[in-house]
N, CA, C and O atoms as a DFTB+ gen file, in Angstrom:
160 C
 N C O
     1  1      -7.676      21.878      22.530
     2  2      -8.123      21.754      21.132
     3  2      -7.044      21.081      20.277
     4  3      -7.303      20.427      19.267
     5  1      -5.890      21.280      20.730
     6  2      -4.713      21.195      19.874
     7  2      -4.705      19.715      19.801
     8  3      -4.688      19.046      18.768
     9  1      -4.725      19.165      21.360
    10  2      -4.675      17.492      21.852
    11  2      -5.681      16.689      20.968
    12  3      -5.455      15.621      20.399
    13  1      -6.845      17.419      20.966
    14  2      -8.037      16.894      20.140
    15  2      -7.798      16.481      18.665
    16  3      -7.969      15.347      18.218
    17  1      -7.351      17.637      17.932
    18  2      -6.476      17.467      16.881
    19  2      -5.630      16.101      16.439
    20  3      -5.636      15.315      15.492
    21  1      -4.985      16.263      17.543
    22  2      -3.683      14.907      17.381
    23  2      -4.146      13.680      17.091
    24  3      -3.704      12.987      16.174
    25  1      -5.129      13.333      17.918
    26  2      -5.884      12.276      18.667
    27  2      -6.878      12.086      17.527
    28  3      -7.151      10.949      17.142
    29  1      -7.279      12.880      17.124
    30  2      -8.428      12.506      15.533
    31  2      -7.312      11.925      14.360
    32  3      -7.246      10.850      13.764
    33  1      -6.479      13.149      14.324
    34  2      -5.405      12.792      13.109
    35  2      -4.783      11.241      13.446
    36  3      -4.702      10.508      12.460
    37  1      -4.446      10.811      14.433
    38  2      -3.690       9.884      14.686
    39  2      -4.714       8.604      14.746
    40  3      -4.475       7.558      14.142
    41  1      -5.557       8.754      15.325
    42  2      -6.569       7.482      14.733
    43  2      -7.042       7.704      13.495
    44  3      -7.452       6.715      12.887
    45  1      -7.081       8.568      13.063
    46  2      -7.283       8.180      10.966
    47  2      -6.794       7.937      10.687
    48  3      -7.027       7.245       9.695
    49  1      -5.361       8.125      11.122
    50  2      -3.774       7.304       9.974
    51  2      -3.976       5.928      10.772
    52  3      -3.351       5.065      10.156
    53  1      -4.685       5.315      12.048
    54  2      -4.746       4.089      12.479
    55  2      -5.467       3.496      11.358
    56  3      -5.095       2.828      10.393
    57  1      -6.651       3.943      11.769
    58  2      -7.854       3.425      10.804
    59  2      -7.557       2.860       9.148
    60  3      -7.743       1.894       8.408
    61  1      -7.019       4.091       9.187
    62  2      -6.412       3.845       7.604
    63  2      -5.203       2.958       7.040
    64  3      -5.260       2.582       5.869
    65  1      -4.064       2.601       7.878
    66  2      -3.375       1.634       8.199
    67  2      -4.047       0.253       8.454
    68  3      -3.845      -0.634       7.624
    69  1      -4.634       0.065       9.266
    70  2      -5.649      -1.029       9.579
    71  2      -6.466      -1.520       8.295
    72  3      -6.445      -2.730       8.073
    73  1      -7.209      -0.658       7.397
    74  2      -8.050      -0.784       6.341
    75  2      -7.277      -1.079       5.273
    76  3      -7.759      -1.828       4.424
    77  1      -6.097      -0.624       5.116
    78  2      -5.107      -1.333       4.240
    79  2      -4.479      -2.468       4.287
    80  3      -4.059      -3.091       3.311
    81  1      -4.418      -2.684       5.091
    82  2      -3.782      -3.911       5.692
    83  2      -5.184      -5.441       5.528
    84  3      -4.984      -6.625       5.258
    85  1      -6.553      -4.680       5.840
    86  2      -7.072      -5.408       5.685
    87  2      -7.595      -6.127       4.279
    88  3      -7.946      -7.297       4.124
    89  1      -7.533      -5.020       3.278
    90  2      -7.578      -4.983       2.576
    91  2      -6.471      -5.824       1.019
    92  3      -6.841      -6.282      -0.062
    93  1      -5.254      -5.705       1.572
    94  2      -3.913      -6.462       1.046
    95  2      -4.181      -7.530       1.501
    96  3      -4.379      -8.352       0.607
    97  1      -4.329      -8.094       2.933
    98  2      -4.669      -9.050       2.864
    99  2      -5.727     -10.176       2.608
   100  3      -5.529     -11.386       2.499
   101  1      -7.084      -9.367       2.528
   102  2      -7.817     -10.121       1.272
   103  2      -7.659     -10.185      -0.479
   104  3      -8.106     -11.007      -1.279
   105  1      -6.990      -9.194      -0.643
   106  2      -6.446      -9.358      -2.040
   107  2      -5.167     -10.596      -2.403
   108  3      -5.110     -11.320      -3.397
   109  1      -4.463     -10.550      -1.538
   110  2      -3.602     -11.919      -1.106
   111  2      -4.201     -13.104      -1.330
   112  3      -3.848     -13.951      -2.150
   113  1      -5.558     -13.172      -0.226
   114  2      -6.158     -14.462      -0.226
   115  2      -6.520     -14.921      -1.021
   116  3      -6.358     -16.116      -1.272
   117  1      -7.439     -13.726      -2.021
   118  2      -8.316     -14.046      -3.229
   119  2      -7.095     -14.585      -4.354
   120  3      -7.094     -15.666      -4.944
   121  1      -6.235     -13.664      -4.437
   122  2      -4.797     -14.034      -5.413
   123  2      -4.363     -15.635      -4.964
   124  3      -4.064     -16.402      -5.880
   125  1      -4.338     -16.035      -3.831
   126  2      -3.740     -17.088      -3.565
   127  2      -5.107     -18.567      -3.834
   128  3      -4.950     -19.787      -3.868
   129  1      -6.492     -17.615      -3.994
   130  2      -7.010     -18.555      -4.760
   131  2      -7.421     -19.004      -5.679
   132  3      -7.888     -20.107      -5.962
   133  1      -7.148     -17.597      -6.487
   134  2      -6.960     -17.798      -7.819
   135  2      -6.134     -18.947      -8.652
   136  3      -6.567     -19.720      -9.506
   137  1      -4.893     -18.820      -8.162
   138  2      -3.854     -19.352      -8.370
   139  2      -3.945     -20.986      -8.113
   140  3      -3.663     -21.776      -9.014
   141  1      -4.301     -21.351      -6.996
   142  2      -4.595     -22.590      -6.998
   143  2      -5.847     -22.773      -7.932
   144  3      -5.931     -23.928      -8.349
   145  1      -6.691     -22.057      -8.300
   146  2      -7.487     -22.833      -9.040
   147  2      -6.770     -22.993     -10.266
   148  3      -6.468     -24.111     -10.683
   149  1      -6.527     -22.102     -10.772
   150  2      -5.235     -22.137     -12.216
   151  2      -4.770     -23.425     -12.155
   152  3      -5.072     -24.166     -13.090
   153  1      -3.877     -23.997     -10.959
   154  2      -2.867     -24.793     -11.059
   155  2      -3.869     -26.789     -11.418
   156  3      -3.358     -27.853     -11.765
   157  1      -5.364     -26.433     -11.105
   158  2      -6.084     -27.579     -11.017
   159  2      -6.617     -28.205     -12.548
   160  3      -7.280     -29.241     -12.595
């Protein structure tokens, strides 16, 4: 039960790492196209 535990907890902090990440980096993109449109 204990192992089970670990193994849930530790892929949610994946998941959730992953979803942030995915996330920064569409906010990046969108920022980085913002910006070029600004500069036009």
């Amino acid at each position: 039960m204990a192992i089970v535990l670990v193994l849930e907890e530790s892929r949610e902090s994946l998941y959730r790492t992953f979803f942030e990440e995915i996330q920064a980096k569409r906010t990046g993109v969108s920022l980085d196209f913002y910006m070029d449109n600004q500069q036009v």
